[in-house]
TIMAR-215634 format. One record per residue (C-alpha): x, y, z; residue in one letter. Coordinates in steps of 0.1 Angstrom, whole numbers, plus 5000, padded with zeros to 4 digits. Example, Ala and Ser with C-alpha at 12.3 -4.5 7.8 and 13.67 -1.06 7.14 Angstrom:
2
512349555078a;513749895071s;
END
This chain:
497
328953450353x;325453410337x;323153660341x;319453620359x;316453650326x;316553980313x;312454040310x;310854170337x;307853940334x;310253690329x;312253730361x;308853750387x;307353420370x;311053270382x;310453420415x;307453240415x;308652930411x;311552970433x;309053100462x;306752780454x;309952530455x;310852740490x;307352710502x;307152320500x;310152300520x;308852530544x;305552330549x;307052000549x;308552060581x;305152150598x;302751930576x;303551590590x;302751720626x;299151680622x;299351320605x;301651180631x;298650970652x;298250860621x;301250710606x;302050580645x;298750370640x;299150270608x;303050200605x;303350040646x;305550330654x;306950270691x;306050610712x;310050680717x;310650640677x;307350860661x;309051210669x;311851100643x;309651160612x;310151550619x;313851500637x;314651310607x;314151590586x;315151850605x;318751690616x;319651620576x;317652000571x;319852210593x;322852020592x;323552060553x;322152390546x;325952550542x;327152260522x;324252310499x;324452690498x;328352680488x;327552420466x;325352620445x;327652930443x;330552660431x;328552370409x;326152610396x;323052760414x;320652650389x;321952300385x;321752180427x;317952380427x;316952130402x;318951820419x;317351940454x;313851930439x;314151600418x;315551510452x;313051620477x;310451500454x;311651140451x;311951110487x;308151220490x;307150940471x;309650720492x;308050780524x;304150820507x;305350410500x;306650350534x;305750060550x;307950050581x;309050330606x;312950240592x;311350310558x;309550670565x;312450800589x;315050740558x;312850920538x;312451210557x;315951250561x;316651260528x;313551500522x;315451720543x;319051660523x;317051770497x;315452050508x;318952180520x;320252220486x;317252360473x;316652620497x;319952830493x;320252750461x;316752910456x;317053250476x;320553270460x;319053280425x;316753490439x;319153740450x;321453740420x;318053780398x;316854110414x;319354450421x;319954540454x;317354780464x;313354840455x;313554570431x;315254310455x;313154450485x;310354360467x;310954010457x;312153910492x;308754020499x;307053780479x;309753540490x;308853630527x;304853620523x;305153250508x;308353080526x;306553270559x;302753120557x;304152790550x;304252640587x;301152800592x;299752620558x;301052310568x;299352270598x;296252310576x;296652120548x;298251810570x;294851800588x;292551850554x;294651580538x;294751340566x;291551310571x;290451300537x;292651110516x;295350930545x;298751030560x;300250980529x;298951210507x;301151440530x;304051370513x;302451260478x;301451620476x;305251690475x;305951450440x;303751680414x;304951980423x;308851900427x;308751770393x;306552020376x;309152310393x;312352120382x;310852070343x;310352500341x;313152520362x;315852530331x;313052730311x;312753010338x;316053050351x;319753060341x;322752930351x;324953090376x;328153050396x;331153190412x;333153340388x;336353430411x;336453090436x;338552820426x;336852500414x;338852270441x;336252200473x;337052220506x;335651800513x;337651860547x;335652170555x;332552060543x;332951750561x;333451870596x;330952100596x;328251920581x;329051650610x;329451900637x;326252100628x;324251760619x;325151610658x;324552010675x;320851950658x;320351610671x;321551690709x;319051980709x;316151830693x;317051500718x;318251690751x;314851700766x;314651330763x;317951240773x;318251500797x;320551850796x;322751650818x;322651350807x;326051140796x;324851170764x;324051500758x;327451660772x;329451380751x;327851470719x;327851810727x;331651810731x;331851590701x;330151840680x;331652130690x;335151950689x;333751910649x;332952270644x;336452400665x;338052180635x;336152330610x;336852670622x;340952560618x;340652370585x;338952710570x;341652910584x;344352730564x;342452670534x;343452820500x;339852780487x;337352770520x;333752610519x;333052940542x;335553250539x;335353390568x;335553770558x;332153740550x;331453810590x;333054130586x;329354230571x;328454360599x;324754340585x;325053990576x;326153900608x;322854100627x;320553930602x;322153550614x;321753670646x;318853790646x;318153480624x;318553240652x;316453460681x;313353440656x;313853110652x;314153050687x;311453250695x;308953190670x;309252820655x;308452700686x;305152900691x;303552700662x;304352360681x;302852520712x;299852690699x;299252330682x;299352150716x;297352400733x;294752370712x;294252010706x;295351880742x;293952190762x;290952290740x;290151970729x;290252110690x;290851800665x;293251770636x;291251970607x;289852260634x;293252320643x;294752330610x;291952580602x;292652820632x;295752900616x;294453030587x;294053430602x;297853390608x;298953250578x;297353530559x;298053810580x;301853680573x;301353720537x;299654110539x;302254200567x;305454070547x;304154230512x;304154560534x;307654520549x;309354520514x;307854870506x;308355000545x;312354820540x;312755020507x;311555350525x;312455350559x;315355080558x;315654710573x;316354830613x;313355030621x;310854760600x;313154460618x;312154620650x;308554680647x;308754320640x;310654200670x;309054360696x;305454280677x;306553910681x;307853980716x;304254150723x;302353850705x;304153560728x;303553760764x;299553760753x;299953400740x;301853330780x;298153470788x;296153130775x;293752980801x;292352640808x;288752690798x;290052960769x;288353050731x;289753090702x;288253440702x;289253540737x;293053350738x;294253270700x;293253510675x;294653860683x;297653790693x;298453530666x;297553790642x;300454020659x;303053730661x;301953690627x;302854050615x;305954010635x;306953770612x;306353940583x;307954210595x;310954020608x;311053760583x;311654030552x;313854290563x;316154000580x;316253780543x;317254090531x;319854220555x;321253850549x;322253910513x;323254300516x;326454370505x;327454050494x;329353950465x;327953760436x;330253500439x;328953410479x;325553490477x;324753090482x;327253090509x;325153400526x;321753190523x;322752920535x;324453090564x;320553260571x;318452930570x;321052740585x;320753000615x;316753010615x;317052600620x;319652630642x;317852930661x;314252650660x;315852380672x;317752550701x;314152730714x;311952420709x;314052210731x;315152480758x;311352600758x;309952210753x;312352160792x;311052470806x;306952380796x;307952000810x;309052130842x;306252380846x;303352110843x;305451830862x;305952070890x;302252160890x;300951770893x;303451700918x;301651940935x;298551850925x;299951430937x;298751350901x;295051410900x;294251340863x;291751670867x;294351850872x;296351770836x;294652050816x;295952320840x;299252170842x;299452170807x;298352520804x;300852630828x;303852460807x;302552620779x;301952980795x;305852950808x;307252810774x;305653100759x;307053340780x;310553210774x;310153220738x;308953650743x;312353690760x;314353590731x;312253780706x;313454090735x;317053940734x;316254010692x;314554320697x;317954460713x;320154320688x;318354520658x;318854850680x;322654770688x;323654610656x;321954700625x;322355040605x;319755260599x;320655290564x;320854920553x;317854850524x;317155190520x;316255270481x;319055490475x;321255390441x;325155380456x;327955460432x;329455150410x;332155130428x;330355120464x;327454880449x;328754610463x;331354640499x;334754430492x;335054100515x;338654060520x;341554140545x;341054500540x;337154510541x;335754740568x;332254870577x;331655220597x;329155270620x;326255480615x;323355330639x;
END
């Protein structure tokens, strides 16, 4: 297997390109919030069909993230980074051209294909690139301040570019960059795949559980419109989970598995994809909540809103830099945490938010401690996600993490989308739909969704304590043969939280 550049300069220049090609992805889900008014004016999006530009993408997102990590470990990690950017880039330009809804949606979906094999295939080269340990700690960092700030950043530079240049410069900003990245791309970094997997693929495998993970996104990020109990959403549901039941049997009697399920018996990977899908559950959501608050409550337009972020965004890049040194010294449970229960800490001041409230008084303190929550969350939890894992699955293990944060966002943003609903619908009923009485009901919806969202970071919290090790990212070299635990029938893990 080819080895990561051997220069030192050499390798963090790559990490800066792979953090750049991350961060694009990252912000592309949040940037076209802002424009949407926008693009519904200009395009004659119908009401029902305008939340689609951002289901669009993440549907195709979150349901081929594992395909594209294993793809990278078996067609070459280098080779599907540069396909996913050519990819993601061309589909910018697709949807900057659009000129019907049918046109944009398509695009988005397959931004979102191509963001999916350039994600894993990113942190992947990433991980192979850097030793476990200081090194590795510290690069995740990096990887952690830029992949982290880039919701935040894309709130900000949707409204700047919006309402300077036009909703389409929102995805135009996407085409320079992806191309500039995938020209250093074969300059910066070197090729690398499995060594020890066969070359057969599991299309069986890979097929089921794209399907089955592509229809569990769309029921969530549709159930509050359909209904929890709606035909619909329990057919699909079943359909999907019938899907992922196969997949789980095809992988069982597969000579060469898209996912070798050994890998679970990391007991460290297995607390970071948990953990994985609390944080996204917890704190994905916030951003859509803290955007509605402020522009439907406050009465904040596009570019204000964009520009409140901007204490988060940076306290996510100062609080993730410090989790990579705190990981290498104390280890990735006591800084995962910290994180969780800063996060946790963060939403129940957030579930505080009045109707006549200031930015001062109700946003900016405990954004900046959901923000170093993140950082502090986000870090040690990349790299609990890749510890102990084999070369040869390290694409497989990234694509297992994102594939659990989008999982995690979707799941939160639609149970805590019902549960703010129900809070402000219950409050006009009361009110017998007084339009003076909208702000409040909206502020209590929010206050409640908010709330909801601290008990999973809590539900997160407890699953650091039970389920990481305290050991896990410390900066202590292990012997050659221990470097790296075995993943097979005999692979075990002890104990030592």
């Amino acid at each position: 297997m080819a080895t990561a550049p051997n220069t030192d300069s050499r390798r963090w220049v790559a990490l800066g390109l792979l953090a750049t090609a991350q961060f694009i992805v990252v912000l592309d889900a949040s940037i076209v919030n802002v424009a949407l008014p926008s693009i519904g004016a200009d395009l004659e999006f119908s009401q029902d069909n305008l939340p689609w530009v951002i289901n669009a993408y993440v549907l195709a997102f979150g349901g081929f993230l594992l395909l594209g990590g294993r793809m990278a470990d078996l067609l070459g990690r280098r080779r599907i980074f540069i396909a996913g950017l050519l990819l993601f880039a061309l589909a910018s330009l697709l949807g900057g051209l659009a000129e019907s809804e049918g046109q944009l949606i398509a695009a988005r979906a397959l931004q979102g294909l191509g963001g999916a094999l350039l994600s894993p295939a990113a942190l992947s080269i990433v991980t192979t690139t850097f030793r476990e340990g200081s090194d590795r700690n510290r690069a995740l960092g990096v990887w952690g301040a830029v992949a982290g700030s880039g919701g935040a950043a894309g709130v900000l530079l949707g409204g700047i570019l919006t309402e300077s240049l036009g909703w389409e410069w929102v995805l135009f900003v996407n085409v320079p960059i992806g191309i500039a990245a995938a020209i250093l791309a074969p300059r910066l970094l070197e090729e690398s795949r499995s060594a020890a997997q066969a070359r057969s693929f599991d299309l069986a495998g890979a097929l089921s559980v794209t399907a089955g993970l592509s229809l569990l996104v769309y029921v969530l990020v549709d159930a509050n419109d359909a209904g929890w109990g709606s035909t619909q959403t329990i057919l699909l549901g079943a359909v999907s989970a019938a899907l992922l039941l196969a997949f789980v049997l095809i992988e069982r009697g597969s000579r060469a598995p898209l996912v070798p399920f050994a890998i679970f018996r990391l007991r460290t990977l297995s607390a970071a994809n948990l953990i994985g899908l609390l944080t996204g559950a917890s704190l994905f959501s916030m951003f859509f909540f803290i955007s509605l608050y402020m522009q439907q409550v406050l009465g904040y337009g596009p570019l204000k809103a964009g520009l409140a972020y901007l204490p988060l965004a940076g306290m996510i890049i100062v609080s993730a830099g410090i989790a990579s040194q705190l990981v290498t010294r104390w280890g990735i449970k006591p800084v995962t945490v910290v994180g969780m229960v800063s996060v946790a800490a963060g939403l129940v001041w957030y579930s505080q938010v009045s109707t006549d409230g200031t930015y001062l008084g109700d946003l900016l303190f405990p954004s900046l401690l959901a923000a170093v929550g993140l950082g502090f969350v986000f870090v040690p939890m990349t790299i609990a996600s890749v510890t102990g894992v084999r070369d040869d699955d390290v694409g497989l293990a990234s694509g297992l993490i994102n594939t659990s944060q989008q999982l995690g966002g979707a799941l939160g943003l639609a149970i805590l989308a019902t549960v703010a609903t129900s809070r402000t619908e219950e409050v006009m009923a009361a009110s017998r739909g007084a339009p003076e009485a909208l702000r409040g009901a909206l502020t209590e919806g929010f206050q409640s969704a908010f709330a909801t969202g601290a008990a999973f970071a809590a539900l997160g919290t407890i699953v650091a304590l039970v389920l990481l090790r305290r050991r896990d990212g410390l900066d202590t070299p292990l012997p050659a043969a221990a470097a790296v635990v075995p993943i097979g029938p005999v692979a075990a893990e002890v104990s030592d939280s």
